[in-house]
N, C-alpha and C positions, 0 to 999 in steps of 0.2 A: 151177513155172516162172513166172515173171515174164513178162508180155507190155506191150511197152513200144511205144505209137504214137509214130512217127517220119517226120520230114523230112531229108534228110541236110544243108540248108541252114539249120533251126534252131538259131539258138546257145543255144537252151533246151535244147532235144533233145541238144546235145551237152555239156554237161556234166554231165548222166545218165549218158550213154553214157560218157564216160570215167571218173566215179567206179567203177561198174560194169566198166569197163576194168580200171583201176588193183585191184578190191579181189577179181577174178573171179569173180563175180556171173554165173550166167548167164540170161538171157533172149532169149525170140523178139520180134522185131521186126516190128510189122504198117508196114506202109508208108502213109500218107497223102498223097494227091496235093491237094498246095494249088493246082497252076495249073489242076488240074479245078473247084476247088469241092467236092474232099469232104468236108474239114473243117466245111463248111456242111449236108452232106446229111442226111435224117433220122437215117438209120443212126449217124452219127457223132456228133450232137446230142444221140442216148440216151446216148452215154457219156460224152461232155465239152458238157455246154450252153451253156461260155465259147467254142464253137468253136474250139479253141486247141490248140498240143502242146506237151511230151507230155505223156502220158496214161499211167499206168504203173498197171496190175493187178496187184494178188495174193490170188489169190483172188477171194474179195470184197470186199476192200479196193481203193478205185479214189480214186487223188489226183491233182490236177488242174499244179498249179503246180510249175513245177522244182525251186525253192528246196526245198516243201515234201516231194516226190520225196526230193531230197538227203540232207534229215533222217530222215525213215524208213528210206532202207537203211542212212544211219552208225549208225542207232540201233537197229535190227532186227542188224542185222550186228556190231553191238561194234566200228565203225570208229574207236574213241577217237582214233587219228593222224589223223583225217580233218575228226572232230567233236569236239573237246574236252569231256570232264567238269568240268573246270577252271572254276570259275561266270567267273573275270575271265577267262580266253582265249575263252571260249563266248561270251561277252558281245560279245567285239570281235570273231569271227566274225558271231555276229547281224547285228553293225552294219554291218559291209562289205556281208554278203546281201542288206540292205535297201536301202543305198547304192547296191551295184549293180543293183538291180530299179527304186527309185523314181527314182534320178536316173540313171546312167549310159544304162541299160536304153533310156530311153523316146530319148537323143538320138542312141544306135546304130542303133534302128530307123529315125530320120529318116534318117539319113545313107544307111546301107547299103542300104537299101529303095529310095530313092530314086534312088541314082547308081548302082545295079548290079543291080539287078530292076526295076527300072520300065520300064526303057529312055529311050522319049520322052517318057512320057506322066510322069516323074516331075517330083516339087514342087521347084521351085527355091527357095519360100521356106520347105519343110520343112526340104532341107539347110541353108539358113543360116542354120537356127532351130539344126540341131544339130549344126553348128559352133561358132557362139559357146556353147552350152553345153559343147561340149568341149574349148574355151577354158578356161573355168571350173573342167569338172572334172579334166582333164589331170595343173595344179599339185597336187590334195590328192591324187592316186593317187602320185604322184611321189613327194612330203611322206610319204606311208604306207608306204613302200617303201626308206625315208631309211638305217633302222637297222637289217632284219630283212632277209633274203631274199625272203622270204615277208609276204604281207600280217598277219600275226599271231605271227610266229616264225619257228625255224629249220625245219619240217616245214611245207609245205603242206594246208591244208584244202579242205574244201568250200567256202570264200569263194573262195580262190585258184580254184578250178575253175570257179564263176561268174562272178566277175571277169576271170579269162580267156577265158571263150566271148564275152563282150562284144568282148575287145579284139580276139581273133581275128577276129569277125565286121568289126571296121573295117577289119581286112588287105585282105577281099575289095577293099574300096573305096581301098587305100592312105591311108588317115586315121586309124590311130592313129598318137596322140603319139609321138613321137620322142626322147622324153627320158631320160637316160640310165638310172636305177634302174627306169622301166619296162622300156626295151627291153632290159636285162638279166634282170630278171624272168620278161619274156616269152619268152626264150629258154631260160630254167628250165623253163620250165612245158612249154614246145615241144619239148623233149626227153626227155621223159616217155612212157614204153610206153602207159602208157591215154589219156594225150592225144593220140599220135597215131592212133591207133585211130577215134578221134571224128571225125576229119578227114572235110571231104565232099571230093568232085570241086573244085575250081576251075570256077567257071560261066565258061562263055564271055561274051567282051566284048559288051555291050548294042549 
């Protein structure tokens, strides 16, 4: 049985959770209290020393980063619709996972961190460092979404499962893009048994 550390507010944590949704994977769930500080405590530092989630066990195999989470169960599990064989569709999956970790990733966290958990104390020139990056990246997710359903074809992958927790996580804050082959996409994806599965609580207003 798979033991997967979790926050039900991580958009990392959640498209785990909904691959694992979608492909019925089962695992137990430890819970991690980030407004405690446990993610910091010794106990938790032996098992992830990036202080970070999730953190998904098997065995003795312990992976740290979602992406890479992702690829071991499509890859352990024979998830070919998920993770393509295919070296050119594999490829442009790669590329989205990367897209959305190095660039989307880090201006989600600004925004959504800031305007909807921080409360008072958050950075106003965090937000509008990742706004105008969302500026930026908005157009080519749009552009990527021009001809296909899906970021890579007519089957969603694990990039669409990434790229979605991103964009979900800007809901909390009402700051995803609004434009149209996204907000269609996104309602692809929102429709999905194991994406909603993932879903946390709605936080209350800061």
């Amino acid at each position: 049985m798979y033991v997967l550390y979790h926050h039900p507010f991580s958009q990392h944590v959640r498209r785990v959770v909904a691959l694992m949704a979608e492909a019925g994977i089962d695992y137990d769930i430890r819970p991690v209290d980030l407004a405690a500080g446990e993610h910091m405590s010794p106990a938790y530092l032996k098992i992830n020393p990036n202080h970070q989630i999730p953190t998904l066990l098997d065995g003795d195999v312990k992976i740290h980063e979602s992406n890479a989470i992702l690829r071991y169960l499509a890859a352990k599990h024979h998830l070919d619709d998920w993770y393509p064989t295919d070296l050119a569709r594999r490829a442009a999956v790669e590329q989205w996972l990367d897209w959305g970790q190095c660039r989307l990733g880090p201006a989600v966290v600004d925004i959504v961190f800031n305007k909807v958990f921080a409360g008072e104390r958050g950075d106003k020139s965090a937000i509008e460092r990742g706004e105008a990056k969302l500026a930026e990246l908005g157009p080519i997710l749009e552009a990527g979404l021009r001809r296909t359903p899906y970021l890579t074809g007519d089957q969603p992958t694990i990039a669409d499962l990434a790229i979605w927790s991103n964009l979900f996580h800007l809901t909390l804050a009402d700051a995803d893009p609004k434009s149209p082959n996204i907000t269609a996409w996104l309602g692809r994806m929102m429709a999905r048994k194991g994406v909603q599965q993932a879903l946390p609580p709605r936080p209350a207003a800061a």
